[in-house]
N, C-alpha and C positions, 0 to 999 in steps of 0.2 A: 680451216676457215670457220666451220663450225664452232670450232671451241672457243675463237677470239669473238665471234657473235654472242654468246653463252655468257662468257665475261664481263662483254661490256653490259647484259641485260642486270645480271647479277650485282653488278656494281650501280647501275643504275638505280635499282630496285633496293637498294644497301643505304644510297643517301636517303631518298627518298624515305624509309623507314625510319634512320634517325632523324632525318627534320621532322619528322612526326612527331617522335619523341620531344624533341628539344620543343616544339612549339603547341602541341597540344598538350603538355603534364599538365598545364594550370588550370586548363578547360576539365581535364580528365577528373582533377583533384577536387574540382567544386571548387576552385578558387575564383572568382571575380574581379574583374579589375576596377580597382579604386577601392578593395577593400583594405582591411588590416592586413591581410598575408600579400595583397599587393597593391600597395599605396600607388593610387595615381591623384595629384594636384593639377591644376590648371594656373596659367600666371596670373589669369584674375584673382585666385582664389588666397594668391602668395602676396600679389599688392595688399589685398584688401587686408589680411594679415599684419602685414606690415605698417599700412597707415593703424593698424589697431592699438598697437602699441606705442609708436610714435603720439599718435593721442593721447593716449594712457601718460607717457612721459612729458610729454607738453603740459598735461595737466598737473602733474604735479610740480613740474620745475615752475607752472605760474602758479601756483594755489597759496597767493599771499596775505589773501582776505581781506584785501584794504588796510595792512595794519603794515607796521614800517619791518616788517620781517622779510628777509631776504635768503636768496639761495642759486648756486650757481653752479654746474658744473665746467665751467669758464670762467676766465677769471671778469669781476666785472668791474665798472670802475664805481664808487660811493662816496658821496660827500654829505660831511657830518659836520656839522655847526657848531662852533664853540660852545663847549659848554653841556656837551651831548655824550651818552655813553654810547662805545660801538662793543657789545657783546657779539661773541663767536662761538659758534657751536662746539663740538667735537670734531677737532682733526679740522675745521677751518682756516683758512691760509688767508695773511693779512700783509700785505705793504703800504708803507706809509711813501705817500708820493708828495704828497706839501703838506704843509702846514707843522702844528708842534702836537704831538699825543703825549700820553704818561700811560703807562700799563697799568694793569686793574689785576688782579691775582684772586685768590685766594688762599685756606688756610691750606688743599692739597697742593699748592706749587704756582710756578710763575711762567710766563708766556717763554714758550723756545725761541730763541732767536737761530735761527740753521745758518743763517748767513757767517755770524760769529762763531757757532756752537756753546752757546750760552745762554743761563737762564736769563728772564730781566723779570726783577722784583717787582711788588706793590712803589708806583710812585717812580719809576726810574723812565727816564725818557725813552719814546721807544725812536731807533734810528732809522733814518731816510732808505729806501730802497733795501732794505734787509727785509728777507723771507722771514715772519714770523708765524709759527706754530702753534691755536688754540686745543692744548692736549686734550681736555674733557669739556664735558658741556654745564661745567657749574660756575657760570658767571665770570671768566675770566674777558677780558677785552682791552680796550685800548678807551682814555676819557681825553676827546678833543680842549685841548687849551686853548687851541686857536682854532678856526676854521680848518679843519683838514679834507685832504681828499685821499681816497687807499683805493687800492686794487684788491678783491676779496675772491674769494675761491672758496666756497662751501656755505653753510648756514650760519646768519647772522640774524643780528635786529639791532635798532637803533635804540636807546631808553635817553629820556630828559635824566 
């Protein structure tokens, strides 16, 4: 009987020492909690984060400065007035939803059409509801003939 008394003290005294270990190393170590070896956050502390950058991206998806320059990471919808240039950044994405456009190029290439898989030249209409692709940011675009409206995705600007 003794010896089964003995054991359970032994065993008792056995956890008891390793929860020690396990939950005092970090006090033992000089570690702190909330520091660098043991990050603690708060949810306030992750909102407030959070709205930081959210801000930060808000401002720049608005930072249009009053001037007809545009930018979306959505597609948005834009109407351009006969007679009007729609230039597209790089990697800009352009559908024409009404009206008549003509593509605008340059001398490195002409607008992708993805819908087709085709280029489409200075001067060649551009088509209805086809995905087209402004591969660089050196003045290619779309010149409204008639009133038109697009659906844009990336950075544009309008020019007379």
């Amino acid at each position: 009987m003794v010896n089964k008394k003995w054991k359970k003290i032994i065993f008792t005294l056995s956890i008891f020492f390793i929860c020690g270990l396990a939950f005092g190393t970090g006090k033992a170590m000089g570690i702190d909690p909330g520091s660098n070896q043991d990050p603690l956050v708060s949810k306030s502390y992750v909102d407030a984060q959070i709205k930081e950058v959210m801000d930060l991206i808000g401002g720049i998806l608005s930072n249009t400065n009053g001037s007809s320059k545009g930018g979306s990471l959505t597609y948005e919808v834009v109407n351009v007035p006969a007679g009007q240039n729609l230039i597209g950044g790089q990697s800009a994405e352009i559908i024409l939803r009404g009206g008549k456009g003509l593509a605008i190029t340059s001398e490195m290439g002409g607008l992708q059409d993805i819908t087709d898989g085709v280029d489409i030249y200075g001067g060649q209409m551009i088509p209805k509801y086809h995905l087209i692709i402004v591969p660089r940011d050196d003045g290619r675009g779309v010149y409204a003939e008639t009133d038109c409206v697009f659906m844009i995705r990336g950075e544009y600007e309008i020019l007379p």
